[in-house]
C-alpha positions as CSV (number, residue, x, y, z in Angstrom):
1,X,0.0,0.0,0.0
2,X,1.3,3.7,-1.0
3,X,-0.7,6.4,0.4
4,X,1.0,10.4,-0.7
5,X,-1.0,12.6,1.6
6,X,0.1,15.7,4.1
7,X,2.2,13.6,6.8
8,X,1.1,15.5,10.7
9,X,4.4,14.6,12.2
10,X,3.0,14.9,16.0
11,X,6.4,13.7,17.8
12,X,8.5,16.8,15.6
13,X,5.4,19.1,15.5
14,X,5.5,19.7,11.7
15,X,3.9,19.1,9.0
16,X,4.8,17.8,5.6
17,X,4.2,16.4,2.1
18,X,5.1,12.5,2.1
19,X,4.5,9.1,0.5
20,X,3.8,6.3,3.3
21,X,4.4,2.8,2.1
22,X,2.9,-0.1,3.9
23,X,4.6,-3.5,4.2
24,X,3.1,-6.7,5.8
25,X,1.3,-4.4,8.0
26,X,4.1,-2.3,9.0
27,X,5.5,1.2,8.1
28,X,8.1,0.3,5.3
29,X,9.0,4.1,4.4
30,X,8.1,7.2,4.7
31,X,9.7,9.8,2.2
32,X,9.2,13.6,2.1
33,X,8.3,14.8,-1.2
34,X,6.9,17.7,-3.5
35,X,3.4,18.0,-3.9
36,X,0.3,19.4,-2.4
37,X,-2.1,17.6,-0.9
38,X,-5.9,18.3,0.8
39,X,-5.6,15.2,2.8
40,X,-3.8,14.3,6.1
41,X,-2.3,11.2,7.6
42,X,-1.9,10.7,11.3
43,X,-1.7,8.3,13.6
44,X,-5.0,6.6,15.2
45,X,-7.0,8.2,17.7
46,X,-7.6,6.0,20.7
47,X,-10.1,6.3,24.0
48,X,-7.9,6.3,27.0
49,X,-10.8,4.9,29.4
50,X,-13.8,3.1,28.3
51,X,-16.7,0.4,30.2
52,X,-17.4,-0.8,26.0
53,X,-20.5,-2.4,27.5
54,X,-21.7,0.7,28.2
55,X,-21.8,1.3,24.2
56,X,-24.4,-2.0,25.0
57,X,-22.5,-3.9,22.0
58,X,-19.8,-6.7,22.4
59,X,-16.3,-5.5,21.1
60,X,-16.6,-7.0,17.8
61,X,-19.8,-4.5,17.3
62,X,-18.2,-1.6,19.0
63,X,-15.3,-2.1,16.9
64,X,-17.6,-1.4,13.5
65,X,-19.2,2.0,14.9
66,X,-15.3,3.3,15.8
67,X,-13.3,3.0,13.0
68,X,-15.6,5.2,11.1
69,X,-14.5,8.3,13.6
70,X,-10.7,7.4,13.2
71,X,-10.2,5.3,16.4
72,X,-7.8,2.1,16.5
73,X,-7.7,1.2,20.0
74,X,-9.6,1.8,23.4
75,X,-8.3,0.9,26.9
76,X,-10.9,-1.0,28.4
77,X,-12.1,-1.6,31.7
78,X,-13.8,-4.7,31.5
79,X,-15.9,-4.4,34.9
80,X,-19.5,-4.4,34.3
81,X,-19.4,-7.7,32.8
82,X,-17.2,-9.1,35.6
83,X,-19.9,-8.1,38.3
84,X,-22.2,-9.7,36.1
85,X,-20.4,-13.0,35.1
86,X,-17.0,-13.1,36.9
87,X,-13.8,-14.0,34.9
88,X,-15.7,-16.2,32.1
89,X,-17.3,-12.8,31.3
90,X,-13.7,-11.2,31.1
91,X,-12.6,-14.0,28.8
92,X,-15.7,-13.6,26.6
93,X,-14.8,-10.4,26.2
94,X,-11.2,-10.9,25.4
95,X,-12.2,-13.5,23.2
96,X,-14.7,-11.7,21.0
97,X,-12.3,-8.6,20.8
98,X,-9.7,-11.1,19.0
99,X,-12.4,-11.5,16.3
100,X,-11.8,-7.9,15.0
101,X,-8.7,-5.9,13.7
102,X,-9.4,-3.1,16.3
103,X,-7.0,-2.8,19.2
104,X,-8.9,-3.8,22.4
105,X,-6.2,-3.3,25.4
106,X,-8.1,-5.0,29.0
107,X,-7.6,-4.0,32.5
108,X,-7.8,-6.3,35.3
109,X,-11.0,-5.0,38.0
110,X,-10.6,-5.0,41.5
111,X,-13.3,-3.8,42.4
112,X,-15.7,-6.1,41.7
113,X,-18.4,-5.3,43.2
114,X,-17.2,-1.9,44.1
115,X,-19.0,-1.9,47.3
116,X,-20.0,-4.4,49.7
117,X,-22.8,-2.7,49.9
118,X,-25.1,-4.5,46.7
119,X,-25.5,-7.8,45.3
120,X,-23.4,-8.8,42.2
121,X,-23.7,-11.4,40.5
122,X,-19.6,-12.4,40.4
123,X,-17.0,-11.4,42.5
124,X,-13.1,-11.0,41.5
125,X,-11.0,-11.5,44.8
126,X,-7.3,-11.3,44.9
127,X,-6.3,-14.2,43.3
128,X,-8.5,-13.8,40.2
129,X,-6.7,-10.1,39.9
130,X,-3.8,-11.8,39.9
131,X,-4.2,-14.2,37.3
132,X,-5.6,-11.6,34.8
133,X,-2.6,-9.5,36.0
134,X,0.2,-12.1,35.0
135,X,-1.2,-12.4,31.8
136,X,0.6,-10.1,29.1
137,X,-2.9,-9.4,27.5
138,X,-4.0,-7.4,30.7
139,X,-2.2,-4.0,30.4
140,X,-3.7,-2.4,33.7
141,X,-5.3,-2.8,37.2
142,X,-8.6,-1.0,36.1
143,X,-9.9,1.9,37.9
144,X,-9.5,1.8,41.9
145,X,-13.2,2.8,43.1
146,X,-13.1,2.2,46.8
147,X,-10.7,5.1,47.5
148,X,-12.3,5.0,50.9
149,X,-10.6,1.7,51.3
150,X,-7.7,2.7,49.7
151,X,-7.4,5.8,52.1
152,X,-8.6,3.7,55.5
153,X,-5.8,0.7,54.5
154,X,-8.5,-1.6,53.8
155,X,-6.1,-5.3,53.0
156,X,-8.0,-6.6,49.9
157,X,-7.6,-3.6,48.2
158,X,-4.0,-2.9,49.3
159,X,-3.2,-6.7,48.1
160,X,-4.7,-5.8,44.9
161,X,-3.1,-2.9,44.3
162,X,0.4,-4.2,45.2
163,X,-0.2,-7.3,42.6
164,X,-0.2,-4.5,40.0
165,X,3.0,-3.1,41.3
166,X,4.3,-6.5,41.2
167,X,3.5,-7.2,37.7
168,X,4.7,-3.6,36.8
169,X,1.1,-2.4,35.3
170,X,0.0,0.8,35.7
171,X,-3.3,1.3,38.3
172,X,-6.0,3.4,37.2
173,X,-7.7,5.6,39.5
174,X,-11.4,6.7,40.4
175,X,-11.3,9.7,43.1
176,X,-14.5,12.3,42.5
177,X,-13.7,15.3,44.4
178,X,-10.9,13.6,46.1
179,X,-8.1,16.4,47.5
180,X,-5.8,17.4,50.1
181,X,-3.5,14.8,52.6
182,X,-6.1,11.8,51.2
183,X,-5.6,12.3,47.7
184,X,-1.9,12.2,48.5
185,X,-2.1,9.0,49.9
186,X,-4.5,7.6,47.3
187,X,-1.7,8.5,44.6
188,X,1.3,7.6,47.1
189,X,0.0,4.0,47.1
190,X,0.7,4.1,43.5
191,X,-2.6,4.8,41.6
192,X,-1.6,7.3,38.5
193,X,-4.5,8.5,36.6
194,X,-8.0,9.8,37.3
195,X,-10.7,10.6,34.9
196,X,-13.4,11.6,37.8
197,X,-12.7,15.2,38.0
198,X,-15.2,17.4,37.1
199,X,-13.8,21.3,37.8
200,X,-10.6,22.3,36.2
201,X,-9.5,23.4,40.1
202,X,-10.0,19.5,41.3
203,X,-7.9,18.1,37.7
204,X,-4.9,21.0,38.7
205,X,-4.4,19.4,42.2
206,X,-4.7,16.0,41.0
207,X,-1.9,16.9,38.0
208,X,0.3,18.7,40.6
209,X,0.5,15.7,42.8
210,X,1.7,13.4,39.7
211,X,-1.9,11.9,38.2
212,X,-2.7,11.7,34.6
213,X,-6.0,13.2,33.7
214,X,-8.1,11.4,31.6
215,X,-10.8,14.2,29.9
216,X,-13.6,12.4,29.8
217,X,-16.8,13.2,27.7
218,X,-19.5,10.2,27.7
219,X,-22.8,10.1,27.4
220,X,-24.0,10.9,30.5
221,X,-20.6,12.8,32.4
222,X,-19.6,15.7,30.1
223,X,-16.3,17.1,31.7
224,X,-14.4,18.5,28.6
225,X,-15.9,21.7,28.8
226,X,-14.3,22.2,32.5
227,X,-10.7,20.7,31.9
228,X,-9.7,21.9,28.5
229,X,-8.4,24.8,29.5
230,X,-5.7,22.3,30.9
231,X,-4.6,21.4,27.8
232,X,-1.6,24.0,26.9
233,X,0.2,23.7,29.8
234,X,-0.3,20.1,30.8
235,X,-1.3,18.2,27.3
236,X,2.1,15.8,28.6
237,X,-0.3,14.5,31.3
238,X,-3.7,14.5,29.5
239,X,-5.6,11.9,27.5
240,X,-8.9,11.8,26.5
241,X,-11.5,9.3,27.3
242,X,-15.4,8.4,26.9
243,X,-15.8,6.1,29.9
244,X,-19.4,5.3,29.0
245,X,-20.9,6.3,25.6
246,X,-24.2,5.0,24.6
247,X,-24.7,3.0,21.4
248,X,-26.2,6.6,19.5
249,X,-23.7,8.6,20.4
250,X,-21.0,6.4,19.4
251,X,-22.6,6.1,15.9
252,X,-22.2,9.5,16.0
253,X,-18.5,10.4,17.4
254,X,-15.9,8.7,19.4
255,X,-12.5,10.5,20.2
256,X,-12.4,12.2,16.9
257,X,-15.2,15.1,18.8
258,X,-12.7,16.0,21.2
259,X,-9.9,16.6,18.8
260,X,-12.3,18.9,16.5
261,X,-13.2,20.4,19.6
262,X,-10.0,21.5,21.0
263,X,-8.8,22.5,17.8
264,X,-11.7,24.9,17.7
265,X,-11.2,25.9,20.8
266,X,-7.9,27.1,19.5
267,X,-5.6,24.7,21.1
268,X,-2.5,24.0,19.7
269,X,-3.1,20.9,17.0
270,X,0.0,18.9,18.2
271,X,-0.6,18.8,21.8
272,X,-4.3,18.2,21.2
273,X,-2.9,14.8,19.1
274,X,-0.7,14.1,21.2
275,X,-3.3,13.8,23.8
276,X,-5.4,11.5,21.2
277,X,-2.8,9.5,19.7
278,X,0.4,9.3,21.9
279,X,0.0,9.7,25.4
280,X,-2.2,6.4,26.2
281,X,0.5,4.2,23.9
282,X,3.2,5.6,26.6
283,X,1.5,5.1,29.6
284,X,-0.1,1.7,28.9
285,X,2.6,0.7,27.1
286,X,0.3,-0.6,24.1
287,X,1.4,-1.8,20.8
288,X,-0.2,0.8,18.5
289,X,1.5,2.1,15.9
290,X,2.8,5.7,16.4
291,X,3.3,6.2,12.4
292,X,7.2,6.1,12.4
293,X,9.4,3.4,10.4
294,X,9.2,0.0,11.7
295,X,5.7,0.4,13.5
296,X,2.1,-0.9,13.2
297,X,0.6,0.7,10.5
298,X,-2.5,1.8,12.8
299,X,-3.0,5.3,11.1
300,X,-5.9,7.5,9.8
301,X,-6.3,9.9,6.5
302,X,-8.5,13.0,7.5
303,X,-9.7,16.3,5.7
304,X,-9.4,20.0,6.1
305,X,-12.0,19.5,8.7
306,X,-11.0,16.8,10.4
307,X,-13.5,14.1,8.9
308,X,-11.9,11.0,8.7
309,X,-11.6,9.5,4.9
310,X,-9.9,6.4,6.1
311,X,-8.8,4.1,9.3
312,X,-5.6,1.4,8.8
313,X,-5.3,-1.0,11.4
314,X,-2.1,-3.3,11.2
315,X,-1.8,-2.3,7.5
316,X,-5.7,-3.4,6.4
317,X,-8.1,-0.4,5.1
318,X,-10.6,-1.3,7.9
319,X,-13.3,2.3,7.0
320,X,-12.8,4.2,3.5
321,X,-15.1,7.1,2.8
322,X,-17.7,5.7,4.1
323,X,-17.5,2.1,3.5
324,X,-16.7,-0.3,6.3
325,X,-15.1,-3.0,5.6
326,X,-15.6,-5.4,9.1
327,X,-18.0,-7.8,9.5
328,X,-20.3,-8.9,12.2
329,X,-19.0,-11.8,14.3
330,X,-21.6,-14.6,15.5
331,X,-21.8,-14.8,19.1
332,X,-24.1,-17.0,21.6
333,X,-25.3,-14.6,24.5
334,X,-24.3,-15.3,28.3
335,X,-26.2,-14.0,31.1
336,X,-27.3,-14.7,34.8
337,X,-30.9,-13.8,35.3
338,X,-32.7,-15.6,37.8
339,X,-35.4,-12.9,39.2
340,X,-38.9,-13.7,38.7
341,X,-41.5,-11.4,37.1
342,X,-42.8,-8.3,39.7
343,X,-46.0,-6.8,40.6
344,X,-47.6,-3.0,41.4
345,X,-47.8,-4.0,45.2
346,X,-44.2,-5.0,45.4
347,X,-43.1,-1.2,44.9
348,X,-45.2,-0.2,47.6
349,X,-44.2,2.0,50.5
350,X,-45.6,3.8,53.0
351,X,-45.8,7.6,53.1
352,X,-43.7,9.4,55.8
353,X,-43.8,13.0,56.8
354,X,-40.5,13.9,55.1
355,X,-38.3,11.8,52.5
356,X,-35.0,11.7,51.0
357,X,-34.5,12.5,47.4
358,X,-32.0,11.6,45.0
359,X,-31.5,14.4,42.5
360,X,-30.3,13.9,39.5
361,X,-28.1,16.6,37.6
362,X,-27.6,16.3,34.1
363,X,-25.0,15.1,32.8
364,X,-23.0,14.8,35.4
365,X,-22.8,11.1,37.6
366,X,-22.9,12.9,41.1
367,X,-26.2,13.5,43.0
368,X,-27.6,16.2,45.1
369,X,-29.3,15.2,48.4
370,X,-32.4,16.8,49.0
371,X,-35.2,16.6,51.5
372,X,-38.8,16.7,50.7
373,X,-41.3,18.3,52.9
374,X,-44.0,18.1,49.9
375,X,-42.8,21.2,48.4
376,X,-40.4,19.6,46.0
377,X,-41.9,19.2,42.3
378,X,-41.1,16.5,39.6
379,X,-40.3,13.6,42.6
380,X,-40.7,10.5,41.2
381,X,-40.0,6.7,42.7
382,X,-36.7,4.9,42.2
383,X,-36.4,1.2,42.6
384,X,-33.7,-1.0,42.2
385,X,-34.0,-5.0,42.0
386,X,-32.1,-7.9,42.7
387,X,-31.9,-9.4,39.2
388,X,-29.8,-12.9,40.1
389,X,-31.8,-14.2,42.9
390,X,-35.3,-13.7,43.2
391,X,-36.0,-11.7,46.7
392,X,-38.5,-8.8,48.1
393,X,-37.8,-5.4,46.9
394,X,-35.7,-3.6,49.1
395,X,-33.9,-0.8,47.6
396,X,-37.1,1.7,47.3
397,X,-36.8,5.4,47.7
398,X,-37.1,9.1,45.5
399,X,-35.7,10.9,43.2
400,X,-36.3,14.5,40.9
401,X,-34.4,15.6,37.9
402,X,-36.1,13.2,35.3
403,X,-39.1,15.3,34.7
404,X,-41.3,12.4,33.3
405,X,-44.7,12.7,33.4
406,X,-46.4,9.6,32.9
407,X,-44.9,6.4,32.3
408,X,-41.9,4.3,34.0
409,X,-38.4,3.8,32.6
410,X,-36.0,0.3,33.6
411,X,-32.8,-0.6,32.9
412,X,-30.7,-3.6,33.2
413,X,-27.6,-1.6,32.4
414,X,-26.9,-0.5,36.1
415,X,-23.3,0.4,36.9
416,X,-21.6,-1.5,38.5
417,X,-23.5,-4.4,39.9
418,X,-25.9,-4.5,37.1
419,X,-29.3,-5.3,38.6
420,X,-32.7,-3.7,37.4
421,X,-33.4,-0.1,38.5
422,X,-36.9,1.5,37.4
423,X,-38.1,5.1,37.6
424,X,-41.7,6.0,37.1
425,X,-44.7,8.0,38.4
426,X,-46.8,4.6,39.6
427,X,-46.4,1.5,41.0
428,X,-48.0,-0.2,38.3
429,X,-45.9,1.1,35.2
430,X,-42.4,0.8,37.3
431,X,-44.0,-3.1,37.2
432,X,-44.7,-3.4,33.5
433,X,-41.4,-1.6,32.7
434,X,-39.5,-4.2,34.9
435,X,-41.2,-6.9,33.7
436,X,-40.3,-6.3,30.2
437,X,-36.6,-6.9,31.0
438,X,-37.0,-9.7,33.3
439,X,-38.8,-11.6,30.4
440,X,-36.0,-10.9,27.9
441,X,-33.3,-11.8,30.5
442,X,-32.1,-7.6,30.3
443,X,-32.4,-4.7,28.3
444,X,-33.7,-1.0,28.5
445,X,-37.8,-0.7,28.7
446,X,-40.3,2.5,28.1
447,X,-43.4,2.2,29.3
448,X,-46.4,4.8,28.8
449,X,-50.0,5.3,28.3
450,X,-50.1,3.9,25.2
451,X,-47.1,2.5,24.8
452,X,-44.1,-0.2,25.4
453,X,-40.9,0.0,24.2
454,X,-37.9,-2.4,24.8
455,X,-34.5,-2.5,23.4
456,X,-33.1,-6.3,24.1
457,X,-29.6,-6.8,26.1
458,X,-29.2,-10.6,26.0
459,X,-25.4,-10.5,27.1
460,X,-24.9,-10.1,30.3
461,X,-28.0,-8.3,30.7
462,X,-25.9,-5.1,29.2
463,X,-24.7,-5.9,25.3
464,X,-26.5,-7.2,22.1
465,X,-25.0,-8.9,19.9
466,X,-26.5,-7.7,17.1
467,X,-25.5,-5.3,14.4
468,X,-24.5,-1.9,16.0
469,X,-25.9,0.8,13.7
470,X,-29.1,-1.3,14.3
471,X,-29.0,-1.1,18.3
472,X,-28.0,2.4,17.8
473,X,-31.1,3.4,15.8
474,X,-33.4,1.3,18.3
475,X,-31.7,3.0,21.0
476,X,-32.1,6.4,19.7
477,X,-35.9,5.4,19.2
478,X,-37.1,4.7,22.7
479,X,-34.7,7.4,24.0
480,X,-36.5,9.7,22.0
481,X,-39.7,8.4,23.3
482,X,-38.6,8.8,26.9
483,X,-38.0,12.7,26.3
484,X,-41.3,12.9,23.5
485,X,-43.7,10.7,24.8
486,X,-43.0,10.6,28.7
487,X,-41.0,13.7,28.5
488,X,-37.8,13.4,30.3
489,X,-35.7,17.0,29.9
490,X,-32.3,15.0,30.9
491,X,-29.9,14.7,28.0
492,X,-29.5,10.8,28.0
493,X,-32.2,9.8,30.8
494,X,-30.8,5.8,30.1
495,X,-27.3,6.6,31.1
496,X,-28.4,9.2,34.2
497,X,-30.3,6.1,35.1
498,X,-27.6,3.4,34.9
499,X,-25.8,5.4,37.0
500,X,-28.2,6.0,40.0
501,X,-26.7,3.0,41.4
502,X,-23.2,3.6,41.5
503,X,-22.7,3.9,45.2
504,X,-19.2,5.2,44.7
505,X,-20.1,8.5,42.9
506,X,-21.7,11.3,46.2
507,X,-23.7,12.2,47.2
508,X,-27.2,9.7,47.5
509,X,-27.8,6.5,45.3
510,X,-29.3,3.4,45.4
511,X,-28.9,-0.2,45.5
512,X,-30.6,-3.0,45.5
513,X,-30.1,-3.4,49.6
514,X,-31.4,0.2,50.0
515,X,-30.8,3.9,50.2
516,X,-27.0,4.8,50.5
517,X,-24.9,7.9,51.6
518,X,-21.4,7.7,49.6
519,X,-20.4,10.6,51.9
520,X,-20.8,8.4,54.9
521,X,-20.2,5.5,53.4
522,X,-23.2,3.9,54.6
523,X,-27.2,3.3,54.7
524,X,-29.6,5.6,55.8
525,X,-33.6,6.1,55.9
526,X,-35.6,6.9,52.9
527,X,-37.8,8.7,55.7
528,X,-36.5,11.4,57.6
C-alpha cells in the first residue's frame, strides 16, 4: 500500500508532504516529497478509558461504529461484565475482541463489586486479579473505586493494588472530588491517573501531585468543557476518554469530537494529538503504531476539517469514505438472570412526613441530596432490583431531575453491579417496565400510556449482539420516546439512570439493599 498525503508529524510538531508505504502491515517508508495535498495522515485516535458495555455492544460491534470516527484502540475496563459474570465474562470479552482488527487493550477489576454494599452477580478476589494481572494481554489494574478503602488501608484492596505493582502495570484511579493529605495518599500507594474530575481546580491538584487526567466526555458525564483549559500547559499528562458512551452517540463520534473540539477551541493541534494519539500508547505501554518506520501501520487519512476519509489498522483499510469493511461476528449470549416477574404491590411503601431524594443533575454522575417536605416538584420513585436471585424489593426510595410525566423507565444496564433499577410515576408502570426486562433476561424498557418500548440486552443483561448501527437506531428510538412521549428534559435519561446506582459517585444513590450515603459511606432512611 502507498498512500501520498500531508504527513502531521505529532512527535516533531511539523507538518509535511510525504509518501507512506505499507509492508506486511508495518510502516516500510516514509519519504518527504513535493506536492500538495488536501488530505492528512496521522496516527490513530484511541479512547484512553472506556466500560465498552456501556456502548451495550460486544467488542466486535463496538469495533464497526469506531473506525468510522478514526479510532484504532480503546483501553478498556472490562468491569460491568465481571460483576455480572466473573472471569468467564472477562474472557468472553477478550475473546470476541480477538475477532476484530481493532486494538482492544483489558484492565484487570478490582473492584468487583465496588461496594460491599449490593448484590453482584460475580466477585473477582485477589487471586483472580492476579491471574488476569500475569497475563501479558491485561495491560492495567482497572480503575480503583473504593478510595475509601484505599485511604482507611482496607487489605484486599492494598493486596490488589500491590499485585499491580508486582506485575509492573499501571493502576487506574477513580477519586471524585478527592483532594488534600487523602488524595496524596490515594496517589502515594501508586494509583496514576483519574478521569473523575469534574472542575478544572480538582484536575490541577490531582496533576500537581503526579496523576494523569483522563478528559472524559460520555454520554452521560460531560467534563471536557471544564478541563480543556488544561490542555496548553499540561497536554504531557492529559488523554482523552469516553468512559461510558451510549450505542447513538458512538454512531455519532468517538475520540475524533474532542480533537475537533479542542482545535476549535484554539488549542495548539499537536498537543491536542498528542493527547489522542500518543500519550495512552506511553503510559499503557500498548502496541499501537505511532506512524514512524518499523511500527504498526494503525493510522488514519482526514480532511481540512477533520472528517476522517480512512482508518488502517495493522496495514488493512478497515473504514474508506464511508465504507466499512468489518463484519459482524456470531456470538451466543451469556447471562445470569434468575429474578422472577414483579407486581404493582411489590413497589409499595408507605408515606412518611418527610423523605430523601436523590437528585439527578444532568449530565453529570454525582447527586444532590435533597429533603422533601411536599414542596419539591417533579419527585418521582426509584427502585432498584435484585436481578440474580429472586427476593422482596428492598432498595425503594425518590428521586427528581427526570421530569417524566407519565410512564416508567427500567434498565438492566446498572453500573456496577448491574441489577434492574426503574423510575416512574406509579407502581403499576415501574412493574410493566421491569417486567419487560426480566422476560427478555435484560435490556432497557419505556413504558407509557399507550405504549411499550424495549431494546433487548441478551449478554450479560448489558450488550446485544447484534449489528451496531441497528441497536444504535433502536436505541435512539425509545430514547427519543422517553423525552417525547414521557417527556424526560435529561440529555440521555438511560445513562443518568444506569448510574443511580453507583454507590461510589456522592452524594445519594441506590442499590438494591437500600438507600446509601457515599459521603458516609453507609445506609440511611428513605424517611426522615
Amino acid at each position: 500500500m502507498k498512500l501520498k498525503s500531508n504527513l502531521i508529524d505529532i512527535i516533531n510538531k511539523e507538518i509535511k508532504p510525504v509518501e507512506v508505504v505499507v509492508e506486511d502491515g508495518v510502516i516500510a517508508s516514509i519519504t518527504e516529497i513535493d506536492g500538495e495535498f488536501d488530505s492528512y495522515i496521522l496516527p490513530g485516535f484511541i479512547d484512553a478509558h472506556i466500560h465498552m458495555e456501556s456502548s451495550m455492544l460486544i467488542p466486535s460491534e463496538f469495533s464497526r461504529l469506531a473506525v468510522g470516527h478514526g479510532s484504532v484502540a480503546s483501553v478498556c475496563d472490562p468491569h460491568e461484565i465481571a460483576n455480572v459474570l466473573g472471569l468467564s465474562g472477562v474472557e468472553f470479552m477478550m475473546q470476541n475482541a480477538k475477532k476484530t482488527p481493532f486494538k482492544f487493550y483489558f484492565g484487570a477489576s478490582p473492584c468487583v463489586p465496588a461496594t460491599p454494599f449490593e448484590t453482584s452477580g460475580a466477585k473477582l478476589d485477589a487471586s483472580d486479579v492476579e491471574k488476569l494481572l500475569a497475563s501479558k494481554e491485561i495491560k492495567f489494574l482497572s480503575e480503583v473505586m473504593n478510595f475509601p478503602g484505599v485511604i482507611a488501608g482496607d487489605a484486599d484492596m492494598l493486596e490488589k493494588i500491590a499485585l499491580a505493582n508486582k506485575y509492573n502495570k499501571p493502576i487506574d484511579g477513580h477519586a471524585p472530588a478527592l483532594s488534600g493529605d487523602e488524595l496524596k495518599k490515594y496517589i502515594d500507594s501508586g494509583i496514576s491517573t483519574d478521569h473523575e474530575a469534574f472542575s478544572y481546580e480538582e484536575a490541577l491538584e490531582k496533576l500537581q501531585k503526579g496523576m494523569k487526567i483522563i478528559i472524559r466526555e460520555g454520554s452521560a458525564a460531560k467534563n471536557y468543557e471544564a478541563l480543556h483549559p488544561l490542555i496548553d500547559e499540561h497536554y504531557e499528562n492529559l488523554m482523552f476518554c469516553s468512559d461510558d458512551r451510549h450505542p447513538n452517540d458512538l454512531a455519532n463520534g468517538h475520540i475524533n469530537e474532542l480533537v475537533k473540539r479542542s482545535i476549535k477551541n484554539g488549542h495548539d493541534i499537536f498537543k491536542v494529538l498528542q493527547i489522542a494519539c500518543i500519550n495512552p500508547i506511553k503510559h499503557y505501554s500498548l502496541d499501537v503504531g505511532t506512524l514512524r518506520v518499523g511500527d504498526a501501520a494503525d493510522f488514519i487519512v482526514v480532511d481540512d476539517a477533520f472528517d476522517v476519509l480512512k482508518t488502517c489498522i495493522d496495514g488493512v483499510v478497515v473504514y474508506e469514505d464511508g465504507d466499512l469493511k468489518i463484519a459482524s461476528v456470531d456470538e451466543k449470549p451469556i447471562n445470569k438472570f434468575n429474578t422472577k416477574k414483579k407486581s404493582a404491590k411489590d413497589f409499595y411503601t408507605p408515606k412518611c412526613e418527610a423523605m430523601e431524594v436523590i437528585q439527578a443533575i444532568d449530565r453529570e454522575l454525582i447527586t444532590k441530596e435533597k429533603i422533601d417536605h411536599g414542596e419539591l416538584d417533579d419527585v418521582l420513585k426509584i427502585a432498584v432490583i435484585n436481578r440474580y436471585e429472586d427476593s422482596p424489593i428492598r432498595g425503594i426510595s425518590h428521586i427528581r431531575g427526570f421530569g417524566i410525566k407519565d410512564g416508567a423507565i427500567a434498565s438492566s444496564v446498572a453500573h456496577d453491579s448491574h441489577n434492574i433499577v426503574v423510575v416512574g410515576t406509579d407502581d403499576e408502570y415501574m412493574a410493566q417496565a421491569v417486567n419487560l426486562i426480566i422476560d427478555a433476561k435484560g435490556g432497557v424498557s419505556a413504558v407509557g400510556k399507550d405504549a411499550k418500548h424495549l431494546l433487548k440486552l441478551p449478554f450479560g443483561g448489558i450488550m446485544s449482539g447484534v449489528d451496531g448501527f441497528k441497536v444504535a437506531k433502536e436505541y435512539e428510538a425509545i430514547d427519543a420516546f422517553v423525552k417525547g412521549e414521557l417527556g424526560s428534559t435529561l440529555s440521555s435519561p438511560f445513562m443518568t439512570l444506569s448510574f443511580m446506582a453507583l454507590l461510589v459517585i456522592p452524594e445519594l444513590k441506590l442499590s438494591d439493599k437500600g438507600l446509601f450515603d457515599a459521603r458516609s459511606f453507609k445506609f440511611i432512611s428513605p424517611c426522615r
